[in-house]
N, C-alpha and C positions, 0 to 999 in steps of 0.2 A: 414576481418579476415586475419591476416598474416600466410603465409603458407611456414614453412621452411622445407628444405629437412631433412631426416633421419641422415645426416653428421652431419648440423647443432644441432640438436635437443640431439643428444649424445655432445655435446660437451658441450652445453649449460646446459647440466642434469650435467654434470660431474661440471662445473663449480659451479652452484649454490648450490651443494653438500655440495660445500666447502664454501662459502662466504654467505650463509645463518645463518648456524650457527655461523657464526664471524658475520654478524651484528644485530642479534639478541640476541650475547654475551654483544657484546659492548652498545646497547642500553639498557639490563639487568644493564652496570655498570652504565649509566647516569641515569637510574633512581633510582637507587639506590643512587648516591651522591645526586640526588634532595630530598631528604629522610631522615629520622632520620635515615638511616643509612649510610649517608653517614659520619658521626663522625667518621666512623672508617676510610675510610682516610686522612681524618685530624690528626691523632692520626699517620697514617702510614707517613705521611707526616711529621709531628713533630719529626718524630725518625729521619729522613734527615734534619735537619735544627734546625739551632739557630741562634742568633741576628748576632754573627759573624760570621756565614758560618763553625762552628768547624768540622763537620762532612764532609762537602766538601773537605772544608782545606784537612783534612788527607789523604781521596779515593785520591786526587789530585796527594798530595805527592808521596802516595805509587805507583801511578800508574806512575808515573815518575821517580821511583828509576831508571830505567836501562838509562836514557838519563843523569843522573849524574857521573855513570861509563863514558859514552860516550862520553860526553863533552870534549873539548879542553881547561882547565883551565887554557895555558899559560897568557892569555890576560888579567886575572882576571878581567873579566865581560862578562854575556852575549852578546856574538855574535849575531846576526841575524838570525840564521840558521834554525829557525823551532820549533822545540818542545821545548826545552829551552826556546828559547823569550816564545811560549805560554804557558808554566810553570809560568813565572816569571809574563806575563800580568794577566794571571790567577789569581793568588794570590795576586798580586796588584791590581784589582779590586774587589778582596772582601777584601780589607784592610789589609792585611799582610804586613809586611816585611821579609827580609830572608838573613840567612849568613851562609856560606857551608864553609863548613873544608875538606880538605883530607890529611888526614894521619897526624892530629894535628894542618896543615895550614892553614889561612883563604884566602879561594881562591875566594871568593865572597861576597859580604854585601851591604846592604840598610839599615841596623839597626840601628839607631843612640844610641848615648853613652845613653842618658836618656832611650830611649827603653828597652835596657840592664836591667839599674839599675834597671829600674820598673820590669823585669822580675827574677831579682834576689831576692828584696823583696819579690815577689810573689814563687817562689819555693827554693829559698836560691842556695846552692851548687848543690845541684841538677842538676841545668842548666848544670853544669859543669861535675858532675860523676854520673849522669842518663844517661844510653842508649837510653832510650823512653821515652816520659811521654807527660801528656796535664793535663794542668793547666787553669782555670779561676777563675776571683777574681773583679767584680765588671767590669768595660768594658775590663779588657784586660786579652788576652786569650793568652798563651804561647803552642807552639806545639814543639817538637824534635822528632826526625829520625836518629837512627844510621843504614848505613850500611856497611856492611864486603862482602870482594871476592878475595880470596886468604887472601896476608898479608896487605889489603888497606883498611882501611877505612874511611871511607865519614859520617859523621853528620851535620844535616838541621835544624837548629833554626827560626822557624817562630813566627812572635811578632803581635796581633791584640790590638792596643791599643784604637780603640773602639771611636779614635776623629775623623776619617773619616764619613762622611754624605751617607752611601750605602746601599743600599736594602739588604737584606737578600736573601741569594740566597738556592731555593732546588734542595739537589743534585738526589733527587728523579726524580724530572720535569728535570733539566737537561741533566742526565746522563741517568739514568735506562729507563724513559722513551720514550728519544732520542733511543736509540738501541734498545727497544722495537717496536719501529715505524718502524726503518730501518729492525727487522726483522720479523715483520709484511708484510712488502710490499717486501722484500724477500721471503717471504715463500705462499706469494699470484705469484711472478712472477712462481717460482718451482713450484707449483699447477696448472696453466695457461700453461707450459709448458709440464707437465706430461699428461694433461688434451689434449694438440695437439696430442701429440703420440700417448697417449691410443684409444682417437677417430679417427685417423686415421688409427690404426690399428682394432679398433673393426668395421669401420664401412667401409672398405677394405672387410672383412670377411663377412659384410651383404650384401652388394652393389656388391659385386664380383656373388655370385650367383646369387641375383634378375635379375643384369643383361642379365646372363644365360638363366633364366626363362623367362624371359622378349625374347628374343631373339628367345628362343623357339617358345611362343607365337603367335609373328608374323608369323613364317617359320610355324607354322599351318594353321593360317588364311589366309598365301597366300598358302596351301594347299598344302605344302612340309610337308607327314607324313613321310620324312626316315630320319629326323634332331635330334640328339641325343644329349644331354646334357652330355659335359665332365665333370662334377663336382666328385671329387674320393671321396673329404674327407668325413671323417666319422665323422659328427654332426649335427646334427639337420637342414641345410639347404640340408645336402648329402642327408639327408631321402627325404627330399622331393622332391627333383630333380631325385631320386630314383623312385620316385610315378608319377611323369611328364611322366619322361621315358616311365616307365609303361601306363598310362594316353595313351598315343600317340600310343604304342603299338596295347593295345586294342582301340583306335580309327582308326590304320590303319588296323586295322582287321575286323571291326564293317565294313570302308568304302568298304572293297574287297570282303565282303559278301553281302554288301546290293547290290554292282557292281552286283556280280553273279547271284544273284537274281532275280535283273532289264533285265539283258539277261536272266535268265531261263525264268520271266515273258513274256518278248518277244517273247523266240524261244515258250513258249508254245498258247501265241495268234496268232502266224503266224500257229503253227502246227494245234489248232481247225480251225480255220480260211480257213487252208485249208481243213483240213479232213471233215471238214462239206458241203464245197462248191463243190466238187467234188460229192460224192452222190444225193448232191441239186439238181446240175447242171442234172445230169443223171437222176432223178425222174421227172425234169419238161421237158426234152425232150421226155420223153414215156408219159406222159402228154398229152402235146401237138401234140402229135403221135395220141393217142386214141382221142382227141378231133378234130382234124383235118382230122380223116378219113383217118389217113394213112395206122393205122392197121384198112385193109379193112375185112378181113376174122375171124371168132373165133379163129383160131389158133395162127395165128398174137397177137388176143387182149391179150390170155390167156400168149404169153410168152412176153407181151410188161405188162402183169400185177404182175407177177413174177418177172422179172425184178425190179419193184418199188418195190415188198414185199423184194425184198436182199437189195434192197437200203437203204431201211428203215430198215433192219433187219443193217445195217451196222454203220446207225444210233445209232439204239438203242446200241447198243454194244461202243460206240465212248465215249455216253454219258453216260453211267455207267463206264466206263473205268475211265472217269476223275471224276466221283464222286465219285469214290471208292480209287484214288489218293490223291483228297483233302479230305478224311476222314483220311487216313493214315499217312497224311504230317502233319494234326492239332495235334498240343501236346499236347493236351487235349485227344486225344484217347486212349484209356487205352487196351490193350488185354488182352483175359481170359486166361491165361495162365492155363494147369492142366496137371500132369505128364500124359506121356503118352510112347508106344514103338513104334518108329520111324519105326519099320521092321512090326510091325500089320498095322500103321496106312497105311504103302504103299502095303502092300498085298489085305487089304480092298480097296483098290481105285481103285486099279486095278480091282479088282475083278467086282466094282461098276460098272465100265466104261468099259468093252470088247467091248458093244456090240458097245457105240460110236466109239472104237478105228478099229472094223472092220467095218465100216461105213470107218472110215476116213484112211482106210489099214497101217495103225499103230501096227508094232506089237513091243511088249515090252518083256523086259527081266531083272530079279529082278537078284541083285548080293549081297548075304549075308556071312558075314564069322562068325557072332557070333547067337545066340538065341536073345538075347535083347539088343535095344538100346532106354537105357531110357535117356526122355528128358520133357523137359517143354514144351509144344504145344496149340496154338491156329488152333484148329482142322480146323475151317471154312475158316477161313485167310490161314490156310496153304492149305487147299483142292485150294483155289483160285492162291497159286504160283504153283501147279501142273496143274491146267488149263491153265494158264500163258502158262508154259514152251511145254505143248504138242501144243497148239495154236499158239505158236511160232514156232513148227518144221513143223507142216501142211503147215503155212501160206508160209514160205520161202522154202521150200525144191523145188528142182528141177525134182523130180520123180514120180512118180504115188503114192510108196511106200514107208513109214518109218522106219527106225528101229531105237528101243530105249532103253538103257542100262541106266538102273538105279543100283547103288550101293552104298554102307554104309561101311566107316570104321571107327573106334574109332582112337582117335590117343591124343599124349600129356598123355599117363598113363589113356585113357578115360575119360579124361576131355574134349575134343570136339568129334565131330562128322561130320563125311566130306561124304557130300549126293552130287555124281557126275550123271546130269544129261549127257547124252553124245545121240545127233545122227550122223546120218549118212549122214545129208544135206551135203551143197556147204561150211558150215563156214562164215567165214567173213575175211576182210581184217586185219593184225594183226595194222595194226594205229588203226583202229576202234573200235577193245575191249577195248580199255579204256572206249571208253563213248556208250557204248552198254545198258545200264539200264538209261543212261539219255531219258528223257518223250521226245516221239516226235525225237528219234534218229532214222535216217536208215542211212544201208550203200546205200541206193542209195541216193543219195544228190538232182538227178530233183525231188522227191516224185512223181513220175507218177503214182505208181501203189499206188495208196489208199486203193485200195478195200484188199489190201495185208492187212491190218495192220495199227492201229493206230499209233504204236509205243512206246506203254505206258506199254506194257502188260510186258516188261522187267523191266520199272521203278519200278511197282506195284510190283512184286516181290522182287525186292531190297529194297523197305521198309517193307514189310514185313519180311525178314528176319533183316534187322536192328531190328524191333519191336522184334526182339525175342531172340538180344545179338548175333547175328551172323553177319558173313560178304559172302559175294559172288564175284563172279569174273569170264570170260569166257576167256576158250582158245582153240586152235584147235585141235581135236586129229581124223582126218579122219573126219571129220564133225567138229559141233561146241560142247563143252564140258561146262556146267555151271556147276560152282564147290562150292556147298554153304555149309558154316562151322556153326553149332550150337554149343551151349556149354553143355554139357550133363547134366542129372537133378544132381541138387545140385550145379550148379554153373550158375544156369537162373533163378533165383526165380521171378524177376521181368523182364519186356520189357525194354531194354535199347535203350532211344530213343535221336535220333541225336542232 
């Protein structure tokens, strides 16, 4: 199978275009003259011809009128020079003779005396005071030509007296058809030629962007996503380098998430990894404590048993944490969202919780400036970012003691809703509130203290609140302040998830 390029293959369309239909013209006209109908060029053919060339004869003449003006008659006879001699051969091979007058003189002749007479008998005076005429009369064919330009005039007597031995010549096949060929293959070179431009120009314009694309391409697969395709114009190859672009976009986008990913998946199997091994470790050294008789006495065994119960209690809390993470991260999880007022649901929780909160010497303080703030809420998920957040002030605070200011303001014409949790701990470093809700994030970077904190109880809130069209964010205001913004009802109908 021959395989030719895109240049080729336009060129080659363009040409057969054209040369199809001419040779399946022309073999339309051969089989046609093989055919009863080809009579009818024999018939067109007989309007061009007679026994003595009469019809050539004249086209001859006439089309050498102006070399008659031009000629040099002093010499009276054909020169050498060109069109003359072939005038005069012309007509002498299809049996003429010929005798030229200007302005009354005979400047030229082959005619002999008897030629004459026979032409006299055959038109009479005529010869003499006709301006035109054509005469035949048994073999001899008489032709005249007058022509005028200015006050000169020039007359051509041609005599075919029919005793020469010559073919009949057609001036069909000669003439008409001769410049028909030449502008046949004239108008195939113009077509051939128009046919280089046009394909090099149309296929300039295809081959110019493929290129492009092609270029692209590569600069992908050796893993250059920042390679941008210049292509401006606006046509149908723009669209699609348009779409490349794009294309690459979202693949350098796809690749810097799947990137983040791949570290989150990391940081979060170094983070269980450790947070599980740290408990482990401490559960099988009081273990091994109790089995080895080290805890000698009941009092010993009882806080060497204890001990394991918060291990294990640290445990369990580790691993609900992260199942309760990958339940929230799945996009398949839907929350029950149902209107609700943001100032009941946190007056009831508190109320729920005193008696933990003076347990854990937590005292709280509600801050309200309106009656209601309605909102769209998943009750149980959100009961879970207020455990979150008080769990985070116990775990990290530096004091015996908490205090904790919770407040509501409406804001944006009360279309959000801005719930600032705020205490009174140490804060955090300001580099490190950015990634303060990332899973497995502390500001302390050895992780020594595990028993502190998984780490996660920030993430689990910040999808929680993503789950509910809100955004959150921590800064320091005397302590550490989490600032999380919902969108009030009638503009939360659904969970918008990441």
């Amino acid at each position: 199978m021959i395989h030719m390029t895109l240049k080729r293959k336009i060129q080659l369309s363009n040409l057969l275009m054209v040369l199809i239909p001419i040779v399946l013209s022309l073999m339309g006209v051969f089989l046609i003259m093989k055919t009863s109908m080809g009579s009818y060029w024999n018939t067109l053919e007989t309007m061009y011809i007679n026994e003595n060339g009469l019809q050539s004869a004249q086209s001859l003449i006439y089309t050498y009128k102006m070399e008659l003006w031009d000629h040099d008659w002093g010499g009276r006879e054909f020169e050498p020079n060109g069109d003359m001699t072939n005038l005069e051969e012309t007509l002498a091979a299809m049996g003429y003779y010929v005798r030229i007058k200007m302005n009354g003189e005979v400047v030229y002749t082959t005619i002999s005396e008897e030629d004459i007479q026979a032409a006299e008998q055959v038109v009479g005076d005529a010869l003499y005071t006709a301006k035109s005429l054509t005469a035949c009369e048994g073999d001899l064919t008489v032709i005249k030509y007058t022509f005028y330009r200015d006050e000169d005039v020039c007359s051509l007597i041609a005599v075919n007296n029919g005793r020469a031995d010559l073919a009949s010549r057609s001036y069909l096949r000669e003439y008409i058809l001769k410049y028909l060929l030449i502008l046949a293959f004239l108008f195939i070179g113009l077509v051939e030629l128009a046919n280089l431009a046009l394909s090099r120009w149309i296929s300039r314009s295809v081959l110019e962007p493929l290129k492009e694309l092609s270029a692209g391409a590569r600069e992908i697969r050796n893993g250059n996503l920042d390679h941008r395709i210049a292509y401006g114009k606006q046509d149908e190859f723009g669209e699609v380098c348009r779409d490349f672009n794009e294309m690459r976009g979202y693949l350098k986008q796809s690749v810097k998430q799947r990137q983040e990913f791949e570290k989150r998946r990391r940081e979060l199997i170094t983070g269980v990894s450790h947070d599980l091994r740290t408990p482990l470790t401490s559960i099988r050294g009081y273990l091994e404590g109790l089995l080895e008789g080290i805890a000698a006495t009941p009092e010993m065994r009882e806080r060497y048993l204890k001990a394991i119960q918060t291990r294990t209690g640290d445990l369990e809390r580790l691993v609900e944490s992260l199942s309760v993470y990958n339940r929230l991260e799945n996009e398949t999880f839907q929350y029950q969202l149902e209107p609700a007022d943001m100032r009941a649901f946190l007056e009831q929780y508190v109320e729920s919780n005193g008696e933990q909160f003076r347990r854990d010497h937590v005292t709280v303080r509600l801050r309200f400036r309106e009656k209601r703030y309605p909102v769209m809420l998943d009750g149980n998920e959100w009961k879970r970012v207020m455990d979150n957040l008080f769990a985070n002030t116990v775990r990290y605070r530096e004091k015996e003691t908490s205090a904790v200011t919770i407040s509501l303001e409406s804001r944006n014409r009360r279309l959000k809703l801005e719930l600032t949790f705020a205490d009174d701990g140490p804060g955090v470093p300001e580099e490190s509130l950015g990634r303060l809700f990332d899973h497995f994030y502390r500001t302390d970077e050895a992780r020594t203290h595990s028993g502190e904190g998984s780490g996660i109880g920030l993430a689990v809130v910040m999808e929680i609140v993503k789950g509910h069209g809100g955004t959150v964010r921590a800064e320091n205001r005397k302590g550490l302040a989490v600032v999380l913004t919902l969108p009030m009802e009638g503009g939360a109908k659904e969970a918008v998830r990441k």
